[in-house]
C-alpha beads as a LAMMPS data file, in Angstrom:
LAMMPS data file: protein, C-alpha beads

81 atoms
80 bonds

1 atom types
1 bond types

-500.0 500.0 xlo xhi
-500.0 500.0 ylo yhi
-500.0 500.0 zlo zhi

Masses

1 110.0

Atoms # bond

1 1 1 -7.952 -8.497 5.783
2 1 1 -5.798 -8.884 8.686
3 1 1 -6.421 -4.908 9.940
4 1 1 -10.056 -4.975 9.205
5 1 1 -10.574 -4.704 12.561
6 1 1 -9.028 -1.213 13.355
7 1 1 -10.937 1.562 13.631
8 1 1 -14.336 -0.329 12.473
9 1 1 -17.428 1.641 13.634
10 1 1 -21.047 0.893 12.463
11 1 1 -21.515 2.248 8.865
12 1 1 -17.831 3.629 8.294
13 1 1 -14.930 2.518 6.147
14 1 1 -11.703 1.202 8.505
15 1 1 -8.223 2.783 8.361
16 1 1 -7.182 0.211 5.843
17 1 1 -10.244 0.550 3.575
18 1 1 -9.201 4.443 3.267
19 1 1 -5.740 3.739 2.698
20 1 1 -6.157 1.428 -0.093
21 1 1 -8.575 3.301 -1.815
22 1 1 -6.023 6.125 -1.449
23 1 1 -3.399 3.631 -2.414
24 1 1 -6.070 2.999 -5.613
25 1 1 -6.757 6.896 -6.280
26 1 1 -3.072 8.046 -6.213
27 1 1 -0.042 5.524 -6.709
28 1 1 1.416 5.625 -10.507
29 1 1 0.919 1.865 -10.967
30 1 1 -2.798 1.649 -11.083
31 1 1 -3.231 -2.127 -10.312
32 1 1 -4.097 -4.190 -7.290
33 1 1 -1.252 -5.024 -4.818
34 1 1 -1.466 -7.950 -3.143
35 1 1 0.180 -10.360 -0.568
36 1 1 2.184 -12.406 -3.430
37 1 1 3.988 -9.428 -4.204
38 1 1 5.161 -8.797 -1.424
39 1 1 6.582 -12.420 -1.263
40 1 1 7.869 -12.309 -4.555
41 1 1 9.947 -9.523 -3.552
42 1 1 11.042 -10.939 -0.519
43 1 1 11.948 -14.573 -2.733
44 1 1 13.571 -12.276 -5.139
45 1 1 16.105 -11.176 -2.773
46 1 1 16.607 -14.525 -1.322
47 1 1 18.117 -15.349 -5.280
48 1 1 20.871 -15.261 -6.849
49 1 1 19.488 -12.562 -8.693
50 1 1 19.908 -9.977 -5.528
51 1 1 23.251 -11.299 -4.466
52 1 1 24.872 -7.978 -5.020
53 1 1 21.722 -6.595 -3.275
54 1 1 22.483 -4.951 -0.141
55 1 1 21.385 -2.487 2.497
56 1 1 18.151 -1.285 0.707
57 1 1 14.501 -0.484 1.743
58 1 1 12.697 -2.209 -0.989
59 1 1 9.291 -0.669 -0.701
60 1 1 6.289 -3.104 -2.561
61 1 1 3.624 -0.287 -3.139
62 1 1 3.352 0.716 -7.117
63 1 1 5.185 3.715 -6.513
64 1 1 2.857 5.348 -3.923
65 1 1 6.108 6.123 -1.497
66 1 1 7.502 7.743 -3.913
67 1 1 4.256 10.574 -4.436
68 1 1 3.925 12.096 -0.825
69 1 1 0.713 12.256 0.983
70 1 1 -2.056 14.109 -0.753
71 1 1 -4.663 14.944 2.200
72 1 1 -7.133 16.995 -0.913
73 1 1 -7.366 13.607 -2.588
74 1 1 -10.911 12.009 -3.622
75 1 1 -10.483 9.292 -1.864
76 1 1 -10.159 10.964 1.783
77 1 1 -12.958 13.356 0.830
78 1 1 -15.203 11.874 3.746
79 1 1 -12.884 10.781 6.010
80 1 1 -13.694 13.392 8.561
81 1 1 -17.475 13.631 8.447

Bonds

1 1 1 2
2 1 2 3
3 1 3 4
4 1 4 5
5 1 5 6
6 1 6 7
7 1 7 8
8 1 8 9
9 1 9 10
10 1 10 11
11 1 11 12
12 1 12 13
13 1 13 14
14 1 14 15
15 1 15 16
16 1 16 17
17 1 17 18
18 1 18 19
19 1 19 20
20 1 20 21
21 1 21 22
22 1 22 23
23 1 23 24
24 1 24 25
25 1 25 26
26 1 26 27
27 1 27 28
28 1 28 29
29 1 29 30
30 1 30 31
31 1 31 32
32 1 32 33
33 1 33 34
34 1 34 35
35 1 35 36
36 1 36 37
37 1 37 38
38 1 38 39
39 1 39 40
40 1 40 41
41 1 41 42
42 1 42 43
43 1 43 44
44 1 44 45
45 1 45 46
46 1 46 47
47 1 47 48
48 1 48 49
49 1 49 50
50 1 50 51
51 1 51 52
52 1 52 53
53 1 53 54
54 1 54 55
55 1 55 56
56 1 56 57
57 1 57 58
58 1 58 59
59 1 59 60
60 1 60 61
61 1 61 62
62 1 62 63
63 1 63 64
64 1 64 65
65 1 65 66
66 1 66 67
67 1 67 68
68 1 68 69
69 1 69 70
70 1 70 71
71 1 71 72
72 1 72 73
73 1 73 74
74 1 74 75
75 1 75 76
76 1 76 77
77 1 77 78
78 1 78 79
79 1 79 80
80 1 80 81
């Protein structure tokens, strides 16, 4: 992973690894996201398909921006220890 690098001590999870195990614990599509989807969004608005497409924030995260922050969620539980 490109942001591996932030944050990483000796022994403890990196930024990223919290927020996609947050992103794993609490979006409403329960499934992996990955880089291709993010392209395949981008290629669908390059199409034909989008060409009445315009002015939107097109946000490729199963539906986590949609659910708010939840800072009593599992997956943060040792994030300040």
């Amino acid at each position: 992973r490109a942001a591996s690098a932030i944050g990483k001590e000796p022994g403890q999870k990196t930024f990223i690894e919290y927020a996609i195990d947050y992103s794993k614990a609490n979006a409403p599509l329960a499934q992996d996201l990955y880089n291709d989807d993010v392209g395949n969004s981008g290629m669908f608005l390059c199409s034909p398909l989008a060409r009445t497409i315009t002015g939107v924030t097109l946000y490729v995260d199963n539906g986590l921006h949609a659910m708010g922050m939840a800072i009593d969620s599992e997956s943060m539980s040792d994030r300040n220890q």
